[in-house]
C-alpha positions as CSV (number, residue, x, y, z in Angstrom):
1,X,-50.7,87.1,-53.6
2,X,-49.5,89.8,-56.2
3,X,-50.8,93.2,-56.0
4,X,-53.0,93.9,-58.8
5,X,-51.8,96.5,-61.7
6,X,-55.7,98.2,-61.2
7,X,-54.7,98.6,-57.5
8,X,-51.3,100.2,-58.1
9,X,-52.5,102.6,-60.7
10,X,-55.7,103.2,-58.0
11,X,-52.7,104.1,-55.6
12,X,-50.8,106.2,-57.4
13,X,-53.7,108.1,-59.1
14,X,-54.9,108.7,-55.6
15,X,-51.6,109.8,-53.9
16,X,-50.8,112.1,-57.0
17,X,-54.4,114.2,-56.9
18,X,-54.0,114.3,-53.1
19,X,-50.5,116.4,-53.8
20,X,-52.2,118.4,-56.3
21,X,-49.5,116.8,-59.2
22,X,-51.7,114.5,-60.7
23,X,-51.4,114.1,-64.8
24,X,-51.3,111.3,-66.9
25,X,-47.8,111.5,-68.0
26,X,-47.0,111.7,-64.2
27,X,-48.8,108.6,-63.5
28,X,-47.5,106.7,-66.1
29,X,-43.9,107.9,-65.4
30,X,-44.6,106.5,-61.5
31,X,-46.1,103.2,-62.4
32,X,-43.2,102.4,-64.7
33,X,-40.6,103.4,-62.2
34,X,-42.7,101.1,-59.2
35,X,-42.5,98.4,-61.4
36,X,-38.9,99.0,-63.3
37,X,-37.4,96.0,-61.2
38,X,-37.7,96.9,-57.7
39,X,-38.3,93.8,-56.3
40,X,-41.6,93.9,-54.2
41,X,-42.3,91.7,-51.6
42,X,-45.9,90.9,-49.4
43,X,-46.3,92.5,-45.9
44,X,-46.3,88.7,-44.5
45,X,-42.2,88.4,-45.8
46,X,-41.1,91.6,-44.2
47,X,-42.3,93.5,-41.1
48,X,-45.4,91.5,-41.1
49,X,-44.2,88.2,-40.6
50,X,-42.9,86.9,-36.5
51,X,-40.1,88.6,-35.7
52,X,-36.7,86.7,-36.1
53,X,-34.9,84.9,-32.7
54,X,-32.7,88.2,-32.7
55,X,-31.7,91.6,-31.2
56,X,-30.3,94.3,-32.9
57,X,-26.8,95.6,-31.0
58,X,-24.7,98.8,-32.5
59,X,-22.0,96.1,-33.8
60,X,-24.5,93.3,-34.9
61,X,-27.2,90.7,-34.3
62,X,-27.5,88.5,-31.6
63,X,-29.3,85.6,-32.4
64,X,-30.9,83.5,-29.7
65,X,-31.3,80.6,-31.5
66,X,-27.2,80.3,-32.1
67,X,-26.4,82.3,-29.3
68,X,-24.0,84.4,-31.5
69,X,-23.7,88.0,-32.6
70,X,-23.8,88.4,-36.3
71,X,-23.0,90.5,-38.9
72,X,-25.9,93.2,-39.3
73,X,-29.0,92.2,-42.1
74,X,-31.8,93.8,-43.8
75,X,-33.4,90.9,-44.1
76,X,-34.6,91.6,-39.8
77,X,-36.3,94.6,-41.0
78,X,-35.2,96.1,-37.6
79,X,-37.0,99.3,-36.6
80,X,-34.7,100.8,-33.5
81,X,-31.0,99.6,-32.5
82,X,-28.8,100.3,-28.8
83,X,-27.1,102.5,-29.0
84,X,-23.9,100.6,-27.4
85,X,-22.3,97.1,-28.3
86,X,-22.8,94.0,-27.0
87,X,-19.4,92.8,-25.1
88,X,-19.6,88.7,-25.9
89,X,-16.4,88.3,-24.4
90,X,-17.2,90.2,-20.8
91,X,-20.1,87.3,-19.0
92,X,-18.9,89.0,-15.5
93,X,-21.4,91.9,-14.2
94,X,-19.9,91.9,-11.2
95,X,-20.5,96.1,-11.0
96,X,-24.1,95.7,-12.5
97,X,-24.9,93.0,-9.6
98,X,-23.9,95.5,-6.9
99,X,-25.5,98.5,-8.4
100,X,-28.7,96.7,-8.7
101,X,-28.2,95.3,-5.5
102,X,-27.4,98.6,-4.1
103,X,-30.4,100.0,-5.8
104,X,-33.0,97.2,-5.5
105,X,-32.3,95.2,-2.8
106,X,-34.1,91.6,-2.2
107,X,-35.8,92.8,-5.7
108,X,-32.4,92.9,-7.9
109,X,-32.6,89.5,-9.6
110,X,-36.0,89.9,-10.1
111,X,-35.4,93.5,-12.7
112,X,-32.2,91.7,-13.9
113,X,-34.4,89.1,-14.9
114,X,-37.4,91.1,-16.3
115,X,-34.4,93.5,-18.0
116,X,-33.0,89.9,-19.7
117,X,-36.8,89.3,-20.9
118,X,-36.7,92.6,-23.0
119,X,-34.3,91.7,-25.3
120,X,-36.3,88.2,-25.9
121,X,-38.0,89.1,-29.4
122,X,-41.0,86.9,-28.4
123,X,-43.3,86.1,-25.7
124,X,-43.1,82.4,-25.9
125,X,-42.6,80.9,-23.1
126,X,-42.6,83.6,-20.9
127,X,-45.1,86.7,-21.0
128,X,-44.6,89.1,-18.1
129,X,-45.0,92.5,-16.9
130,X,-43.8,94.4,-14.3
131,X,-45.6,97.1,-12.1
132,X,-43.3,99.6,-10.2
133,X,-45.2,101.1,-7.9
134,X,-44.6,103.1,-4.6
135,X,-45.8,106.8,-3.0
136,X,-42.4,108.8,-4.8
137,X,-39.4,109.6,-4.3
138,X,-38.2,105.9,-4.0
139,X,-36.2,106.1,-7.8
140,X,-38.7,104.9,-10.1
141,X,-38.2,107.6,-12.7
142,X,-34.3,107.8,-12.1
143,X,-34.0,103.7,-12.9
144,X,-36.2,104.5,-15.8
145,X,-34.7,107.6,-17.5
146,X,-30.8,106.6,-16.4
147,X,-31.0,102.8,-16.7
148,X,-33.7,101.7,-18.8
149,X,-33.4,104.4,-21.6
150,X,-29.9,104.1,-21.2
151,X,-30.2,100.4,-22.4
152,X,-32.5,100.4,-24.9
153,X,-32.5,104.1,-25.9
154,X,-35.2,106.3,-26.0
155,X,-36.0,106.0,-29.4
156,X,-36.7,102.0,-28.8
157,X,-39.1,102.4,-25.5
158,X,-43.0,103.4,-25.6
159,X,-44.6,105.6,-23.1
160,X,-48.0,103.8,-23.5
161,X,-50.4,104.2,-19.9
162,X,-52.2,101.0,-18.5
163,X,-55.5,102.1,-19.5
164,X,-54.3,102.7,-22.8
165,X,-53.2,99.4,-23.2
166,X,-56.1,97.7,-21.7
167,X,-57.6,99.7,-25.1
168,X,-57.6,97.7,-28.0
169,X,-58.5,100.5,-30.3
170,X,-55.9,103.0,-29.0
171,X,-53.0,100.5,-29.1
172,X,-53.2,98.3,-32.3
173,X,-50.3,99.3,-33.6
174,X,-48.7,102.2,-31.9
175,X,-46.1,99.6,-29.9
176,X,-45.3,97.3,-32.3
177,X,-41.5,97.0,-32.6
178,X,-40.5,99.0,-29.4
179,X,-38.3,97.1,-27.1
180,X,-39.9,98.0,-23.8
181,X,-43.1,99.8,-22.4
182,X,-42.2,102.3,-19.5
């Protein structure tokens, strides 16, 4: 559905007193530049619509659905990025399987897996969440802050507490397009 010319005007008249810069000639001026052929689009066909079968990756888009990395599109609308690329060539993880297993123990596949699940862009089929918890002093903010940030930079991962969650009011939007909740 079009946005209405009454709305735009509404918009700009209201943004341009709230500056202190309204005049007419200045709302003119904006209304004809909004609508000099910018192409607009709806919420629905950019950030508002499911999020595409992909991850963003410092030298392109991996796409679950082809499994390949392509070239990188505005069309994703992609709010954060790695800040490393994504070897397709290297499957082996042979020094990643020993830290972990170093680190985690028994527990090791079990955050590889969970780790896997936070680049899915979806939570069809599998919605999860993991809990560490322990008295201190066992590496739970080390793994965090060295590993975890590490991977998905610190830009892309919320800081958003359980009860805060459980809080439909205080969370609506705030973690929307973050890779991860630490």
């Amino acid at each position: 559905m079009p946005i209405s010319k009454g709305s735009i005007s509404k918009a700009i008249h209201d943004k341009l007193t709230s500056v202190g810069k309204w005049t007419s000639q200045n709302q003119r001026k904006s209304y004809e530049f909004i609508n000099s052929g910018i192409p607009r689009k709806q919420f629905q066909d950019t950030i508002g619509h499911p999020p595409e079968m992909a991850f963003n990756f410092l030298n392109g888009v991996y796409n679950w659905s082809t499994g390949k990395l392509e070239p990188h599109n505005k069309k994703y609308y992609f709010k954060g990025c790695t800040n490393y690329p994504l070897d397709m060539a290297n499957n082996e993880t042979s020094e990643t399987n020993k830290y972990f297993k170093l680190l985690l123990g028994e527990n090791a596949k079990t955050m590889m897996e969970f780790i896997g699940y936070s680049f899915y862009p979806s939570y069809e089929p599998i919605q999860c969440i993991m809990i560490l918890k322990n008295e201190g002093g066992d590496g739970k903010t080390w793994f965090t802050n060295h590993v975890i940030n590490a991977m998905f930079g610190t830009n892309n991962v919320s800081n958003i507490s359980l009860d805060q969650l459980a809080d439909v009011k205080t969370t609506n939007l705030s973690q929307l397009n973050y890779f991860i909740n630490m």
